[in-house]
C-alpha positions in Angstrom: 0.0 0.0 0.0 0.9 3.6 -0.9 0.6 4.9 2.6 0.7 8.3 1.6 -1.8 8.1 -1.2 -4.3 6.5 0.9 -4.1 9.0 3.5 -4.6 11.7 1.1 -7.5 9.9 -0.6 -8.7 9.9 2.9 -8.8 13.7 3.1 -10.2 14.1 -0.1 -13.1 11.5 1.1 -14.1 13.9 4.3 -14.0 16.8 1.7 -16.7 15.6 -0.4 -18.7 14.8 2.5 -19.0 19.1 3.3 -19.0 20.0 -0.4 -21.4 22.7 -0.8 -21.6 22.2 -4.1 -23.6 18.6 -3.1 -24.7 19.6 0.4 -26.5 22.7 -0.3 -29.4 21.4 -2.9 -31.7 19.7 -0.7 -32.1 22.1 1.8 -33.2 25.2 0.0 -36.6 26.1 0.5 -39.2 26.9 -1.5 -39.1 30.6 -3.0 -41.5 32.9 -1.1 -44.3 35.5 -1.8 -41.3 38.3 -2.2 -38.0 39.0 -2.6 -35.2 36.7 -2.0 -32.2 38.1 -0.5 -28.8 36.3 0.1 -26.2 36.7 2.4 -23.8 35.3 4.1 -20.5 34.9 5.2 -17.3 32.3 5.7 -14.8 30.6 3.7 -17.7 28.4 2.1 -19.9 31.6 1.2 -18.5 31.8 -2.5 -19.4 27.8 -3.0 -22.8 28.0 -1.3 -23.4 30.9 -3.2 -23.1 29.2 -6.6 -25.2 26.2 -5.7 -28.0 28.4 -4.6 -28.0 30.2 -7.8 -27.0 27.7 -9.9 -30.9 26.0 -8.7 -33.0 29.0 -8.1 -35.1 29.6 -10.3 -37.1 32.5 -9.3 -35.3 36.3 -8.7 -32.8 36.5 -6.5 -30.2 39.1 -5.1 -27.4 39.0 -2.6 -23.8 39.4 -1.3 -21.6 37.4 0.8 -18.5 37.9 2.1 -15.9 35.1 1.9 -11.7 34.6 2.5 -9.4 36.2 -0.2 -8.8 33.8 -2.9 -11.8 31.4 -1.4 -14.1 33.2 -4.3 -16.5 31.6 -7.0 -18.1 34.0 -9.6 -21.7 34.1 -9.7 -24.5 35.9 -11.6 -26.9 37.3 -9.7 -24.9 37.0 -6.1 -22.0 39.5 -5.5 -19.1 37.4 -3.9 -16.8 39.8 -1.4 -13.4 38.5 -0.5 -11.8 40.4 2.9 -8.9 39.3 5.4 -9.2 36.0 7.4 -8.4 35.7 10.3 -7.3 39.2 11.1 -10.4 41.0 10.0 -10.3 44.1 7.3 -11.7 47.2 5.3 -13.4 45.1 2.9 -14.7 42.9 5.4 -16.5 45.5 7.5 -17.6 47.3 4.6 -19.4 44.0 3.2 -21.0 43.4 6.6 -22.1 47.5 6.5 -23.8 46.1 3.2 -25.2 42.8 4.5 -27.0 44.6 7.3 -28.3 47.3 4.8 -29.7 44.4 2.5 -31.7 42.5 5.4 -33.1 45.6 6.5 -36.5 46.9 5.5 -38.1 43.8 4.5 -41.4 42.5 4.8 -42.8 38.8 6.2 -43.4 37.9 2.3 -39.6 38.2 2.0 -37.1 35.4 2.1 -32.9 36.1 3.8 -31.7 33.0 2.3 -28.1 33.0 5.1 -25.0 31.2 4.3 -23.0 31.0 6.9 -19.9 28.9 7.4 -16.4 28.8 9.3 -14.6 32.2 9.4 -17.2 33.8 9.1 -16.9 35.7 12.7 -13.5 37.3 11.4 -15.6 38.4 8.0 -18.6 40.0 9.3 -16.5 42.5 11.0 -18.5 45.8 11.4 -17.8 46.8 14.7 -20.2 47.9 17.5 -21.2 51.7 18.4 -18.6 53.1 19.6 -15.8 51.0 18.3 -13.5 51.2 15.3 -11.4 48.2 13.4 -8.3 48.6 14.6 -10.1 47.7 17.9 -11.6 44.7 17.0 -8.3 43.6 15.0 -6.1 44.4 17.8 -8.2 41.8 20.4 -8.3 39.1 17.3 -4.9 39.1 17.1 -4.6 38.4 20.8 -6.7 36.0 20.6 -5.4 34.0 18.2 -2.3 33.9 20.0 -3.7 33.1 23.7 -4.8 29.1 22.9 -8.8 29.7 23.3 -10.4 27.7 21.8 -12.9 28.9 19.1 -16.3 29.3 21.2 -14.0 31.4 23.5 -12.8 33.3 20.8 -16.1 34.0 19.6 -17.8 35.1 22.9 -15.5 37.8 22.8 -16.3 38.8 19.0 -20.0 38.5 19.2 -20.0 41.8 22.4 -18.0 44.0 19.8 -19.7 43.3 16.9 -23.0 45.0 14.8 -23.8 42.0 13.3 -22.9 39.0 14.7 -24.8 36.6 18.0 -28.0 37.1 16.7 -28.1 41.0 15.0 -28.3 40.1 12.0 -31.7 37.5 12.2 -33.0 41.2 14.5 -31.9 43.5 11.8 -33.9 41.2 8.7 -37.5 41.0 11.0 -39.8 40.2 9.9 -38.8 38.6 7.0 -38.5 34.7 7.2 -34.7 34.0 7.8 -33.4 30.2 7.0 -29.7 29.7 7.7 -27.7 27.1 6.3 -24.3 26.1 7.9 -21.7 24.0 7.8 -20.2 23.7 10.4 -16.4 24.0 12.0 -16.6 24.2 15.3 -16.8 21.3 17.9 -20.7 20.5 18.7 -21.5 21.7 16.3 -23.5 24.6 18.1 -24.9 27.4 15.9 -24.2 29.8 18.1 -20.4 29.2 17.5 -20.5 29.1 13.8 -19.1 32.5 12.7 -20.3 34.1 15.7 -24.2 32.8 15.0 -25.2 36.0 13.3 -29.0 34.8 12.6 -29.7 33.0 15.9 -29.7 34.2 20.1 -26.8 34.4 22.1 -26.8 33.1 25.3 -23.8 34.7 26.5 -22.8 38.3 28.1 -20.5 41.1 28.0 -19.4 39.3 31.3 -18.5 36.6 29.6 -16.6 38.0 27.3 -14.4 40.4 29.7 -13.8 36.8 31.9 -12.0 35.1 28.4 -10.1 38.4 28.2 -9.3 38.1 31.6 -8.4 34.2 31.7 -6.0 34.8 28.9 -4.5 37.7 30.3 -5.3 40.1 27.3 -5.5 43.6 28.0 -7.8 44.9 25.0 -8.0 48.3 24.1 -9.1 51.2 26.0 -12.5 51.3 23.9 -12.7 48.0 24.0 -12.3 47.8 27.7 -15.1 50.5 28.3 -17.2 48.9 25.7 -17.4 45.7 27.8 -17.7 47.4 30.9 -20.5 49.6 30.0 -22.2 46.3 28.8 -25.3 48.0 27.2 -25.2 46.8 23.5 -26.1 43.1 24.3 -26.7 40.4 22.1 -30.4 38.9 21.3 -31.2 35.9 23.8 -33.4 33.0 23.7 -36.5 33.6 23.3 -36.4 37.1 21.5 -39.3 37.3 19.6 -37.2 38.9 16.4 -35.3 35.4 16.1 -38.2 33.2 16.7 -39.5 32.4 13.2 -35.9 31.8 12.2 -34.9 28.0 10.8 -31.3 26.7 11.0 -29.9 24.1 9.1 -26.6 22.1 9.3 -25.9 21.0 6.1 -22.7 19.6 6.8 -20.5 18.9 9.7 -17.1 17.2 10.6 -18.7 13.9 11.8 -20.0 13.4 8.4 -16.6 13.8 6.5 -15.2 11.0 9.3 -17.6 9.0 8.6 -16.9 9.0 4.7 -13.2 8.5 5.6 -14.0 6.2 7.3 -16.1 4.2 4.6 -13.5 4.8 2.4 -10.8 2.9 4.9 -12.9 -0.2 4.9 -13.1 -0.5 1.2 -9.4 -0.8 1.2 -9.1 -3.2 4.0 -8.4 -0.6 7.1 -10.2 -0.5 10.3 -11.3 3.0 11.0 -11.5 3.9 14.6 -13.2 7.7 14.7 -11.6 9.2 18.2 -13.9 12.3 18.0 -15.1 15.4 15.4 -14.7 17.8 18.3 -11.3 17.0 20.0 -9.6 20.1 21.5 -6.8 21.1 23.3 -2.8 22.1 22.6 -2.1 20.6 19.2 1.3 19.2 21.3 -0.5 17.8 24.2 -3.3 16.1 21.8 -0.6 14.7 19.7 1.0 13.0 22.9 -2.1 11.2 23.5 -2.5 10.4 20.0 0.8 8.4 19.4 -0.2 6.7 22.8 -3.2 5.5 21.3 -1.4 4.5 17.8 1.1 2.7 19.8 -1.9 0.8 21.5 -2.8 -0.4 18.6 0.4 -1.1 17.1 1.7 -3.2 19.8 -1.3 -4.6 21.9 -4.0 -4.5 18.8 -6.8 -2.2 21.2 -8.9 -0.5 20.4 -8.3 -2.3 17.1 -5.6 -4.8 15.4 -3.6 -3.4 12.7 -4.1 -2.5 9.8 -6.1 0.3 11.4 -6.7 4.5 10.8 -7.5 6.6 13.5 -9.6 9.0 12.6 -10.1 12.8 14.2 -11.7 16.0 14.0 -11.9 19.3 15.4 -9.8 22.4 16.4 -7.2 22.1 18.6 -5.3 25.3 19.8 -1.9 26.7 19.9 -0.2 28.8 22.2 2.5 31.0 20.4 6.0 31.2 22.4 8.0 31.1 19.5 8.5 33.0 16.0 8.1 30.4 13.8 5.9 29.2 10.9 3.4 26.4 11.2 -0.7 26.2 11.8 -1.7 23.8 14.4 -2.0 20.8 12.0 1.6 20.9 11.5 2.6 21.6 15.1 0.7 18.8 15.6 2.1 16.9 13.5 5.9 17.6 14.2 4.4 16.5 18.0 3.5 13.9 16.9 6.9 12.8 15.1 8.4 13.8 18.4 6.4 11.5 21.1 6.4 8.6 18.1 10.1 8.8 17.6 10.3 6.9 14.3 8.5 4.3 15.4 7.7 1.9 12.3 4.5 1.1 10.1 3.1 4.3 11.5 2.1 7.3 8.9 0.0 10.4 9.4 -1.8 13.1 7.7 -3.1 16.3 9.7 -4.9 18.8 7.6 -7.6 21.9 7.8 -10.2 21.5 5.5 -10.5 24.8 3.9 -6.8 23.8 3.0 -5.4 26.7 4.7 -3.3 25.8 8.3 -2.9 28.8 10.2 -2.0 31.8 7.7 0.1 29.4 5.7 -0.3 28.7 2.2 -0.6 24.2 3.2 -3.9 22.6 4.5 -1.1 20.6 6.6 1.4 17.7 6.4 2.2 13.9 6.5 4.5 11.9 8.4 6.2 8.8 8.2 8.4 7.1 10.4 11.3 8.2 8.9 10.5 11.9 8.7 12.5 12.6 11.8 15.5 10.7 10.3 15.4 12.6 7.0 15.2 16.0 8.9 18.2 15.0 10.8 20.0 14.3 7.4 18.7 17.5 6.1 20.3 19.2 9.2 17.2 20.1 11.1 16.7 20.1 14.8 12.9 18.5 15.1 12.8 20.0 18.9 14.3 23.3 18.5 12.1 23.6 15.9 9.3 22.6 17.7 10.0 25.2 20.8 10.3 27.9 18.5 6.6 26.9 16.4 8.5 26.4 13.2 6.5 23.0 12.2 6.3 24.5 8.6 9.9 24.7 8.2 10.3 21.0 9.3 7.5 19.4 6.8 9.1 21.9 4.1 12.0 20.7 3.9 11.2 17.1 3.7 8.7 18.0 1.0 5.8 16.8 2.9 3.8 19.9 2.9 0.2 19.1 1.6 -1.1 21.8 -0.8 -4.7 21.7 -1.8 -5.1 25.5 -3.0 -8.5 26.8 -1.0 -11.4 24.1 -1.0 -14.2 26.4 -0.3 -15.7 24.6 2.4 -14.7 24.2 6.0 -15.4 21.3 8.8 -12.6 21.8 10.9 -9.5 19.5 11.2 -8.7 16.4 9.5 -6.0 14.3 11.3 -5.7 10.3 10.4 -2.9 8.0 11.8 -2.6 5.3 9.8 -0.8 1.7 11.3 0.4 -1.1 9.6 -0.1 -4.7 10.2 3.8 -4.8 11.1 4.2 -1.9 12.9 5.2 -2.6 16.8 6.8 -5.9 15.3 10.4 -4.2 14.9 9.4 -0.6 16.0 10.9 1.7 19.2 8.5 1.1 22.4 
């Protein structure tokens, strides 16, 4: 077996699974009384936008904002493309528009949303009172300080004009149907992008106690935003929200479950740890060559040949200068706590095929990829310390480049064990 290729074929498996291009068809609804108006947001807003125009047959108008280079042209839909995951101008000028567009409408109108991961960085119109360089300043905090997404997004939705439920308020009382696909673990839609078009159940305390937990001292506006705490969010039960319908059209457990479909067909036993596994990308990886080993050398929770299978968003906390999204610094942990051990390959990639800010999805290993660096001159844990993971899977040529995929479930991390690994491997 070409260990490689059948990990990759793997990934390309749990891609199809959240293609909007198949996911989106049977859920649109049926064209109302009125006007149709699309919008939406994320790095599958381009993609979604296509299928739903590429099937409606009725008039239709819209914009949505999606990821530079993450595009699609369409007709009748204008596709934005703004910064990702430092928000930018063209990103709070589209959401300036998308709140414009909703508002004004009657209850014979349809807001069709489309609303998928990085969205929350997109839709960045900032809250009275508050100017971008704000909001940019805390995001790139935050993206430093290892919280995890719903964290993260607690913290967007209190300086924001759109996002935790504004924009379902701003578009009563037209009928508002979301469809998402979703990134983040759970699955909740009050996570996705900041859940623009349903209630927030969380507070402007909340979001000063994530600031606080991570030790991030926002902005003086920010700070006094927060403090003042009068701009909240719509909650449950908010009778602007109520006639709202949400649908998930694809999630992460789906595309592990077509992985792992596709690992059976060839012979592998899948083993699906979890689509919502969090945590360091280091400490994860620890317990993920413990678990590989397992199976290597004691056959539980299955006998090789075996795949296990993972989703998600882990977190990393920056220390060092280096290069590398959390898929490869997972995967460079990984190498580490496996130490060459044989018959033991992995792939670790995001799904919109962008780690990080980097231009990979991710990486593979094999169990000589720590040999081959050392050849090569590399030192895998100074490299490691200093969060250069890119510079590592570089230089062995094991970079995976997919180019953007315009969808966006999250992490796909398999670890893939031979029949004969543990046989003549390190313990």
């Amino acid at each position: 077996m070409d260990q490689r290729r059948f990990l990759l074929d793997l990934f390309q498996a749990a891609l199809g699974a959240a293609d909007p291009l198949r996911r989106v068809p049977a859920y649109l609804p049926a064209p109302p009384l009125g006007r149709t108006v699309v919008v939406g947001a994320g790095k599958a807003a381009g993609a979604m936008a296509k299928a739903v125009e590429d099937l409606w047959s009725g008039p239709l108008t819209g914009l949505v904002v999606t990821r530079y280079g993450h595009g699609l042209p369409c007709r009748r839909i204008e596709v934005v493309e703004a910064g990702h995951p430092v928000p930018d101008a063209a990103g709070a000028d589209a959401a300036r528009r998308i709140l414009a567009l909703v508002q004004g409408l009657s209850a014979d109108d349809l807001v069709l949303c489309l609303i998928s991961g990085g969205g929350s960085a997109l839709l960045a119109l900032a809250a009275p009172g508050l100017a971008l360089a704000d909001k940019q300043a805390v995001n790139r905090a935050l993206l430093k300080s290892g919280a995890d997404i719903a964290e993260m997004n607690t913290v967007r939705k209190h300086l924001s004009a759109i996002k935790g439920g504004r924009l379902a308020a701003a578009a009563h009382p037209a009928r508002v149907v979301s469809l998402l696909i979703s990134d983040v673990p759970g699955d909740d839609p009050a996570v996705i992008a900041s859940g623009p078009t349903v209630p927030d159940p969380t507070t402007f305390a909340d979001a000063e106690a994530v600031l606080k937990k991570y030790r991030i001292v926002p902005p003086a506006a920010v700070a006094a935003h927060l403090a003042a705490g009068g701009y909240e969010t719509p909650k449950p039960g908010d009778a602007r929200l109520a006639g709202g319908e949400t649908h998930i059209i694809a999630r992460p457990q789906a595309a592990l479950e077509a992985a792992a479909a596709l690992a059976r067909e060839g012979g592998v036993t899948p083993v699906i740890l979890g689509n919502d596994i969090e945590g360091e990308a280091r400490e994860v990886a620890r317990v993920m060559a413990a678990i590989a080993r397992q199976v290597a050398h004691h056959g539980q929770p299955a006998a090789s040949p075996a795949v296990l299978l993972s989703g998600g968003e882990t977190t990393v906390t920056v220390r060092g200068s280096g290069r590398g999204g959390r898929n490869a610094e997972f995967l460079l942990g990984l190498a580490l706590a496996l130490d060459g051990a044989a018959g033991i390959h992995a792939l670790a990639c995001d799904s919109d095929g962008i780690d990080g800010t980097e231009d990979n999805a991710g990486a593979v290993l094999a169990p000589d990829s720590l040999a081959r660096a050392a050849k090569a001159g590399l030192d895998a844990k100074a490299l490691f310390a200093d969060n250069d993971a890119y510079r590592f899977f570089a230089a062995l040529g094991d970079l995976v480049v997919t180019g953007p995929t315009r969808t966006n479930v999250n992490d796909f991390r398999a670890i893939f064990i031979a029949r004969t690994a543990g046989k003549n491997g390190r313990k």
